[in-house]
N, C-alpha and C positions, 0 to 999 in steps of 0.2 A: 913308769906305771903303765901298768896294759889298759888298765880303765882311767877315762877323763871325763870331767863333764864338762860339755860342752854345752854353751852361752844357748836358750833356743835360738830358733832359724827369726830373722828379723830381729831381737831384742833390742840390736843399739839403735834402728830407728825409733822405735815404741819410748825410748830413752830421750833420745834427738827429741821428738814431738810432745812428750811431759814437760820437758825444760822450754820447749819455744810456747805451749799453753802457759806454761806458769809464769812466763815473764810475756806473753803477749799484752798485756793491760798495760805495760810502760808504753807503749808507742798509740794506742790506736785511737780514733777520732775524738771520743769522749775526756781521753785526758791529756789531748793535745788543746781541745779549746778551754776546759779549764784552766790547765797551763795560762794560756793566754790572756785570759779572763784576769788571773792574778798580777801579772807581768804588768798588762794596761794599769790596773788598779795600783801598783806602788810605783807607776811611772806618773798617774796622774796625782798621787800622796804629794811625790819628791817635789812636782809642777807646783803644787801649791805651796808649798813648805818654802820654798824658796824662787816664789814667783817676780820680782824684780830682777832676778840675773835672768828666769829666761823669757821677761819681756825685754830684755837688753839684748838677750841674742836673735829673739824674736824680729826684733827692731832693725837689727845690722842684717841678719837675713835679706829683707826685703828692702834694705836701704842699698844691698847691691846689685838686684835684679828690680830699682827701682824705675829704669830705662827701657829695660825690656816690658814692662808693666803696664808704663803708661805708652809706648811703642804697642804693646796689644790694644788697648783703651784705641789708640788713635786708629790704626784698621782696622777696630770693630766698627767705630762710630764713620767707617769712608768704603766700609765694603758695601753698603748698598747704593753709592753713587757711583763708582769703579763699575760697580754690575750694571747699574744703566746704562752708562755711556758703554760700556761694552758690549750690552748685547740690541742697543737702541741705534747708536750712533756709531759706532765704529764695526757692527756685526760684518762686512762685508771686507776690512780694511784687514791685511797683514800687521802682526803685531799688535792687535786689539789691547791685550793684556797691556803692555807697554804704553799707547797713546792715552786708555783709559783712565790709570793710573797717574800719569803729566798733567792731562785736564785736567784733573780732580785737585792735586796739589797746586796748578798753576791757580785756580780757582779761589783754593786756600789762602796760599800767598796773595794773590790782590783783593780777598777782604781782608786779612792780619793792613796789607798795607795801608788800606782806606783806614783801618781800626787808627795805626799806630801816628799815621799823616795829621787824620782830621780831628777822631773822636778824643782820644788822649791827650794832646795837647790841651784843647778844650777842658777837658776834664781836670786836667791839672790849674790850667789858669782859673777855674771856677771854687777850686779847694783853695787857691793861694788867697781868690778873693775873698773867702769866703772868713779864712782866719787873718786876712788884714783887717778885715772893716768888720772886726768882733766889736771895739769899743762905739762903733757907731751903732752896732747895731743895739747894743746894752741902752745908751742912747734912747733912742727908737722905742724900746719895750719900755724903761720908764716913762716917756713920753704917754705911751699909750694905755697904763695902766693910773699913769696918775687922770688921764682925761674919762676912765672907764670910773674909778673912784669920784672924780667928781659930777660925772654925768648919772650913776645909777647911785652914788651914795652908797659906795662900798667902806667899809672897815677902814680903816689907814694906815693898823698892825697887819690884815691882809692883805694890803698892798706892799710893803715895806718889808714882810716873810717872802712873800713872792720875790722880790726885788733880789732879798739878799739870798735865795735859792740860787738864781739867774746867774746873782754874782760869784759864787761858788761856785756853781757848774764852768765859767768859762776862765774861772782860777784854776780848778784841775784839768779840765784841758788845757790851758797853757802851760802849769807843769808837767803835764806827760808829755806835751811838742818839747819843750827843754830836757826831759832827760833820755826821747829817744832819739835826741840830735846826735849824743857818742854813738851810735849804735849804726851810723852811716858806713862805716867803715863794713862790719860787719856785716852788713847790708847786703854791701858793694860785693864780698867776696861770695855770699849767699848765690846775686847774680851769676857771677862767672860761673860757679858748680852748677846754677842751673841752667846756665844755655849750654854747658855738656852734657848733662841730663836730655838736655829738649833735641841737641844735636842727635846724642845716639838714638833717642827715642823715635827722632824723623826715621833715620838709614834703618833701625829694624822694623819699621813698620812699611817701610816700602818693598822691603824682602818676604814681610810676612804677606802684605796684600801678591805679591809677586810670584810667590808661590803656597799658595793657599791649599790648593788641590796637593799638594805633595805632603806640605804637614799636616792635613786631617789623615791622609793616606796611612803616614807613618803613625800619629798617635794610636788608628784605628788598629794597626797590624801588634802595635805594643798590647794594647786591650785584650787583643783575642790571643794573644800569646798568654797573658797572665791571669786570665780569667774564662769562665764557661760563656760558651759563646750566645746561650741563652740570657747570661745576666746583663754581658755586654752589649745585646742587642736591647735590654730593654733601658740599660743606662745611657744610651746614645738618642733614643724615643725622648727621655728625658733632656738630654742636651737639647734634644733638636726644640721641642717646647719650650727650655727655656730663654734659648734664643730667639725665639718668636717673640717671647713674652719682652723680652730686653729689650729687643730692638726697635717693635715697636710703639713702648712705653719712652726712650730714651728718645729717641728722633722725631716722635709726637709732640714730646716735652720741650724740645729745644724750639722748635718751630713757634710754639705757642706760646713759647717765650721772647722769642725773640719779636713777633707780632704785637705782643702786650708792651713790649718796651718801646716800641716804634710808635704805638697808639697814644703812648704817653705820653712821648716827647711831643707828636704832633700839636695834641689837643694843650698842652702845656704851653706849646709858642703860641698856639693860636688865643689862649688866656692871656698870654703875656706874666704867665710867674715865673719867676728868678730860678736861674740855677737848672735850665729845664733837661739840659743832658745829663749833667750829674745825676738828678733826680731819676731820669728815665732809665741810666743805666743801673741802677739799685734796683729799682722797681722789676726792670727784664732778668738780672740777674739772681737775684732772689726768689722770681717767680718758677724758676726752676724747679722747688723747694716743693714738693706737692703738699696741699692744707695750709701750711704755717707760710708757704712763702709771700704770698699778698701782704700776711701782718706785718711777717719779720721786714719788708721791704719800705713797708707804711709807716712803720714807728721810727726809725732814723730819720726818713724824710720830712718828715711832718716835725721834730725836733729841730730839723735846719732850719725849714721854714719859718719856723716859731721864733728866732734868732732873726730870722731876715725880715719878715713879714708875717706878723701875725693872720692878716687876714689873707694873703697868700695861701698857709698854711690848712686855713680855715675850706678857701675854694679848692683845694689840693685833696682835702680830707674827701669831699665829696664826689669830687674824680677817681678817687681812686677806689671809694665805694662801688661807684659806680661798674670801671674795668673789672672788681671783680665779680660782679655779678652777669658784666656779658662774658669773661672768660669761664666761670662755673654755670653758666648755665645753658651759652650758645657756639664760641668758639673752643674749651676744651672738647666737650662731648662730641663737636664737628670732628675736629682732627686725631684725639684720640681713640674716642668711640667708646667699647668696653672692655677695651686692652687688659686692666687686670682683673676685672668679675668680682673685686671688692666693694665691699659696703661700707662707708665711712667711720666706722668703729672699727674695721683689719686697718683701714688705711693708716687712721689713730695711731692705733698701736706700731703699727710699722715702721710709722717717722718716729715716735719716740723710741723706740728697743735700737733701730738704726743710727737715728742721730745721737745718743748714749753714749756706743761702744764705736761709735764709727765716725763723727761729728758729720758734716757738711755730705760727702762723701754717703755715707751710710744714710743721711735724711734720704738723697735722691736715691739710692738702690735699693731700700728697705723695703719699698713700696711693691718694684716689679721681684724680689728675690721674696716677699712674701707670698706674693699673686702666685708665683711660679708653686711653690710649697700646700698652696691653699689645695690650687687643681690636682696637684697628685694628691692631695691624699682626700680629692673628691671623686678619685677614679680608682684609687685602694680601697677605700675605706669600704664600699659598698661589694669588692670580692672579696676581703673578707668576711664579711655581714654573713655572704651567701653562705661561703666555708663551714662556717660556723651554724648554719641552720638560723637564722634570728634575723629580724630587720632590723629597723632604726628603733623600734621602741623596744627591742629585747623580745618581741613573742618571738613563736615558731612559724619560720614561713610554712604557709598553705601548700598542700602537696599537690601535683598537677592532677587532673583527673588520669582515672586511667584507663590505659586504650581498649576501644570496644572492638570484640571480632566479629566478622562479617556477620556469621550467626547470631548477634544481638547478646552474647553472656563475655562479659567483660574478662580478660585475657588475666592470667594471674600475676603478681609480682614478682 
């Protein structure tokens, strides 16, 4: 043919560019996060649907990086005495890092040893006393309730209720000593797995205090690799906060507990009431517990006592009244200060939502992981407010004046 038609000039891009518009909606931002939006949603369906397999895998997850875990736990809770003595006591010395780190564990080790030497033993001969001479002490409490019955002319069905309560509480505790005696064995193996726990947990926490500076380094470099380095700088603000918030809530705590439990024991020998180590180490370790730990520490004791010595019990009650009222009102606020800026209804809620899902563990972290949560969003909350044009009560914020020019007639907008 002498004549052809020929395509116009450019047509197959005009072509190309129809077809990349008409499918440009399958890829671009908008249906990438709804994408995602659905994906989360029938991942978190499936989570519930069948949530006992994946708190099982849940469970073994973190039952195998259970070492490394509490191996972090232990150089969080040793990096600020590593830092003293390193930059206190050893600043001038080769190998800082190194001596620092020795002291600290050398440290560790000889209170564990004074623990394991003096206190525990102690502690143990005080429990064995305590459930050999149960029948004397049953003993003892009728003794003192038939002389309470005949001295104030009580009931002698409410004595005799009483009685056979008594006797029933120290029948199921004697059957639960008897049926956790097979369970020694069990026990036994528990130990072994966990002084391999406790072993790795040492060696990775001396590598992490060891090189600390290298793995913030590298998380930092993972961060800004996978993220705007805007968002990342302000999630590290966050970290840095909330280890303020930790660390000085946790090292505060311990201190102030370990003080309560020493004031215990003191004034305890110095009363001359039974059982005053045991007691005192309840009282110190439970005081950890922020709100509830004074109770949870008072209601045990005060039941031993009640068993040994009523009126023990009685002077014990008032003692312990007593430490918590100079720990809440003069030595916590001393050493703590106002570490989480909570009012005692967050703190409330904090042990309970914590101690819930989290038992022991989640009591004590509830408290500064809520503090941490309060403040950011008492440092959001108000740029958004701004954002948004409105305050705290919903008006419109007030507009600035506006600027006046030299000439005295206000500049335009």
């Amino acid at each position: 043919m002498l004549f052809s038609i020929q395509p116009p000039q450019g047509g197959d891009k005009g072509g190309r560019a129809a077809v990349k518009e008409k499918h440009k909606w399958l890829w671009n931002h908008r249906t990438l996060a709804d994408l995602f939006v659905v994906l989360v949603g029938i991942a978190f369906y499936l989570c519930l649907s069948h949530f006992d397999a994946v708190r099982t895998a849940v469970a073994g997850f973190f039952k195998v990086f259970t070492p490394f875990i509490w191996g972090f736990a232990l150089a969080y809770l040793l990096n600020r005495p590593v830092r003293f003595f390193e930059r206190r006591v050893y600043r001038r010395c080769r190998g800082r890092r190194a001596l620092s780190i020795l002291t600290v564990y050398l440290i560790g080790a000889a209170l564990a040893a004074l623990l394991l030497g003096l206190v525990l033993p102690q502690l143990v001969q005080s429990v064995m006393a305590l459930v050999g001479n149960v029948p004397i002490y049953l003993k003892n409490i009728e003794a003192f309730l038939d002389r309470l019955s005949s001295q104030y002319n009580i009931d002698s069905n409410i004595v005799d209720q009483v009685d056979k309560l008594s006797s029933d509480l120290m029948q199921k505790v004697t059957d639960l000593v008897k049926t956790a005696a097979p369970q020694l064995l069990h026990f036994s193996v528990a130990v072994g797995s966990g002084l391999v726990t406790a072993l790795t947990a040492f060696i990775s926490s001396i590598y992490m205090l060891a090189g600390k500076e290298k793995l913030t380094f590298q998380c930092k470099k993972v961060l800004f690799a996978l993220m705007p380095a805007p968002r990342v700088r302000r999630l590290l603000e966050v970290l840095s906060h909330a280890n303020a918030v930790f660390s000085g809530f946790i090292v505060g705590k311990l201190i102030d507990s370990a003080i309560i439990g020493v004031l215990c024991f003191m004034v305890m020998s110095i009363l001359r009431l039974p059982l005053a180590l045991l007691i005192s180490t309840i009282v110190g370790v439970t005081n950890v517990i922020p709100f509830f730990g004074p109770f949870l520490g008072a209601v045990p004791s005060i039941l031993i006592l009640l068993i040994v010595n009523p009126w023990s019990a009685l002077w014990f009650t008032v003692l312990i009244i007593a430490l918590q009222q100079f720990d809440g009102n003069i030595l916590g606020p001393k050493i703590l200060g106002d570490s989480t800026g909570l009012s005692a209804l967050w703190v409330l809620v904090a042990i309970i939502i914590g101690g819930g899902f989290f038992g022991f563990a989640g009591m004590l972290l509830g408290v500064p992981t809520f503090a941490m949560l309060y403040s950011l969003s008492g440092v959001s909350t108000p740029a958004r407010l701004r954002a948004r044009g409105v305050d705290a009560c919903g008006e419109p914020l007030s507009r600035p004046p506006a600027e006046t020019a030299p000439g005295g007639e206000e500049n335009a907008p």
